[in-house]
C-alpha positions in Angstrom: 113.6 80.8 55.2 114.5 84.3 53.8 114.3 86.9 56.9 112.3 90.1 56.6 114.2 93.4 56.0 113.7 94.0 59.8 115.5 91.3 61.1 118.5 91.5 58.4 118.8 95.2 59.5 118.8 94.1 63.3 121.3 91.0 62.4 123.5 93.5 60.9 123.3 95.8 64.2 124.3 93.0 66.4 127.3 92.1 63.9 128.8 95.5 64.1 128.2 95.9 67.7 130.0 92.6 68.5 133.2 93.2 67.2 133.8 96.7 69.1 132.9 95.2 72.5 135.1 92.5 71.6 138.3 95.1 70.8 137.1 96.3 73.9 137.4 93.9 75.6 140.8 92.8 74.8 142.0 96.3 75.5 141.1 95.9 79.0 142.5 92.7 79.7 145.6 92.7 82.3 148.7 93.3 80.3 151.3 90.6 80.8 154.7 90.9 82.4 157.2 88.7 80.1 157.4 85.6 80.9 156.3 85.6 84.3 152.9 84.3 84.3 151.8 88.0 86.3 149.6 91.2 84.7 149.4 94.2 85.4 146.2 96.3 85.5 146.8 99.8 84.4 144.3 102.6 84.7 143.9 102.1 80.5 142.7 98.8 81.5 140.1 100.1 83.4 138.9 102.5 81.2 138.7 99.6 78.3 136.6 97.7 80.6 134.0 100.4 81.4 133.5 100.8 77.6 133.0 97.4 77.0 130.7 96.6 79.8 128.7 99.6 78.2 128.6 98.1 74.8 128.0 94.8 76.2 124.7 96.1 77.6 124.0 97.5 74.3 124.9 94.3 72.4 122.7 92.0 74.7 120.0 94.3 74.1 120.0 94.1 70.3 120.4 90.3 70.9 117.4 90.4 72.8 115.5 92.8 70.1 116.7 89.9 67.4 115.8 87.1 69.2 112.3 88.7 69.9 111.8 89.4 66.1 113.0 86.0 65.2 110.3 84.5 67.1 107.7 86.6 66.3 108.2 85.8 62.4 108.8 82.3 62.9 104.9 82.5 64.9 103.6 84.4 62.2 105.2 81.8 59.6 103.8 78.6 62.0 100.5 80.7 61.8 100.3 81.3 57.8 101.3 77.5 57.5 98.2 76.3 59.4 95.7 78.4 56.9 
């Protein structure tokens, strides 16, 4: 099945969003001490962490938007099929 224009844009939304709450994410993951098994939160952590918590928000709602599309045209192919 080829997708319609709008869910190829949306797709390609969600791919760019993805990516920057993943680097993110990363970011605000505890930075390690050596080898000694600890990590240390710094204040950059935490700042890493708000921002991907806010693009996380935004990513599951364009996941949402894609998955709402996706069903739509797969009802609207089901539909076309039983004509």
């Amino acid at each position: 099945m080829i997708a319609p224009k709008i869910i190829s844009e949306k797709l390609g939304v969600v791919n760019e969003d993805i990516p920057v709450w993943s680097s993110y994410y990363r970011r605000s993951l505890p930075t390690k001490l050596g080898d000694t098994g600890f990590g240390m939160l710094t204040n950059k952590d935490s700042e890493y962490r708000a921002k991907a918590e806010e693009v996380f928000v935004e990513v599951q709602n364009e996941f949402q938007q894609l998955v709402n599309l996706a069903r739509e045209e797969l009802k609207f192919q089901k539909d076309k099929l039983k004509r």
